[in-house]
C-alpha angles and dihedrals in degrees: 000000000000125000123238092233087053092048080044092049091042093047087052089055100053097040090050088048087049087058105051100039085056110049100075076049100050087042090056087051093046093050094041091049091051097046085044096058096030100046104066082035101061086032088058081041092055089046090233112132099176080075102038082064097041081057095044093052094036095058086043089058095049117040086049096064097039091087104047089043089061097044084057100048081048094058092037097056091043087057094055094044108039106015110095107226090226088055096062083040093063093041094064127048122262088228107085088214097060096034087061092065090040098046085036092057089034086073097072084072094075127065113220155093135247097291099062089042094066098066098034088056086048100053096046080063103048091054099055100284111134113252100236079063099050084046094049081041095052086040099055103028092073088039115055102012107140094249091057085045101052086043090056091045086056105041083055111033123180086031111089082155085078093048096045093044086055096048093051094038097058103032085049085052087041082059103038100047081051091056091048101050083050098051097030105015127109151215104231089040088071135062110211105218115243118237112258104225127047121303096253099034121125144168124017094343091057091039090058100038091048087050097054102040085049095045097044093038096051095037090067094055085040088061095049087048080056103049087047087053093054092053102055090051103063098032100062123056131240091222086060086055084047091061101062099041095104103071123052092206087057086042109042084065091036095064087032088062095036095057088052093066095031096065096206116191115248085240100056114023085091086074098045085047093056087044092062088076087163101061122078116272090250089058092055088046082053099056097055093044095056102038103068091044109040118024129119106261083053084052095051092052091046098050089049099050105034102018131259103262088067086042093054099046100038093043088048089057102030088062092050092047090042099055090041079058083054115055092030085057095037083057102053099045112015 
């Protein structure tokens, strides 16, 4: 049996490591919930709207994505801690060309958006996974997780169609950006992302220290893809939108472009779609294919965990091979 001074010694431990893997984070959420409540107040002070609003649809942004972002750092760091390297070796095939589609469909499993997708995928690579899998695997798990799917279901009833193009559009663009990094990518074009805690940590201690470096590392970038996002938002018109809403092949690009800089969560951007009444069926499909896979705060947490020079290239083409998904798959069902 254990002894009660070893269960007290161990308690102490954990609560100690709870503690100090918390407080960056509690810091991030402080910070975020002053700037939150202060910022729309001194904007109205200053009489100057144009702000208020940049505040309002930053904090939006953000405080969407925080927990996802979280979700995401938590599987991540259980992956690094717990997770033996020979175990995900033996989930996916050996052959680069059949571990894209599994790691692709595996990422229905987890339930969250772009933000959680970035670390997870990071951490598959970092204990032994191919890249072109982890890639297929950050593409899809925003995309066609059950909880996207069901969202996408309600924000359109009485059209399964819809549900059914974005699930094959972006799992078909997950696949087939996989297949390309395996065949063109290459090596110095990526970044692999360094573990948070110490090389030969395990267990609990490695779990909470990953969790807090990737929390606190891709918050940061969460919080510039926010701030872009704003910007745009209050910097463009609606009337300008309204302008290009007649012809699918003007608005297919036009909502590919705008869910770039939205931002959208995964786990919304059914609704804003649906929203969009104007605009063809396929442009809408396209919306909510693109955004989970290619906007700027994605972008910012891929530039800061893999370089920019991987974020630039792979966003580039993500976004062409996601709108092609799209309208081929707008043809045949919508």
């Amino acid at each position: 049996m254990v002894s009660q001074r070893a269960v007290g010694d161990g308690v102490r431990v954990v609560v100690r490591a709870f503690v100090y893997a918390g407080v960056g984070g509690v810091a991030v959420v402080a910070v975020a919930t002053v700037a939150a409540v202060l910022g729309p107040l001194l904007a109205l002070d200053l009489y100057t709207p144009p702000v208020a609003a940049w505040w309002t649809v930053f904090t939006a942004v953000a405080v969407q994505g925080v927990p996802f972002l979280l979700l995401g750092t938590v599987v991540s760091a259980a992956i690094g801690a717990f997770v033996p390297e020979r175990a995900l070796r033996r989930l996916l095939p050996r052959n680069p060309a059949l571990a894209v589609p599994v790691a692709g469909v595996a990422g229905a499993v987890l339930p969250g958006c772009e933000c959680a997708s970035v670390p997870v995928a990071g951490s598959l690579m970092r204990r032994g996974v191919a890249p072109a899998a982890a890639l297929a695997f950050l593409l899809s798990a925003p995309a066609i997780n059950p909880v996207v799917l069901v969202a996408t279901s309600l924000a359109f009833p009485g059209r399964p169609e819809m549900v059914l193009a974005r699930l094959l559009a972006s799992l078909g663009t997950a696949v087939v950006m996989g297949w390309l990094w395996a065949r063109f990518g290459k090596e110095e074009w990526l970044r692999l992302p360094k573990r948070g805690g110490a090389p030969h940590t395990t267990g609990l201690r490695a779990f909470l220290l990953g969790l807090r470096h990737d929390f606190l590392h891709a918050g940061g970038f969460l919080v510039l893809g926010a701030a872009a996002a704003a910007t745009f938002n209050i910097a463009v018109p609606r009337s300008v939108l309204d302008v290009f809403t007649g012809s699918v092949w003007i608005a297919v690009p036009l909502l590919a472009l705008l869910a770039v800089v939205l931002c959208v969560c995964s786990e919304a951007d059914a609704f804003v779609a649906a929203s969009l009444s104007a605009f063809p069926a396929t442009a809408r499909l396209a919306f909510m294919v693109v955004g989970p896979m290619v906007d700027l705060k994605l972008l910012a947490l891929q530039a800061g965990t893999f370089g920019r020079s991987f974020a630039v290239r792979f966003a580039s083409v993500t976004w062409l091979v996601a709108v092609a998904a799209s309208v081929l798959t707008g043809w045949w069902l919508l």
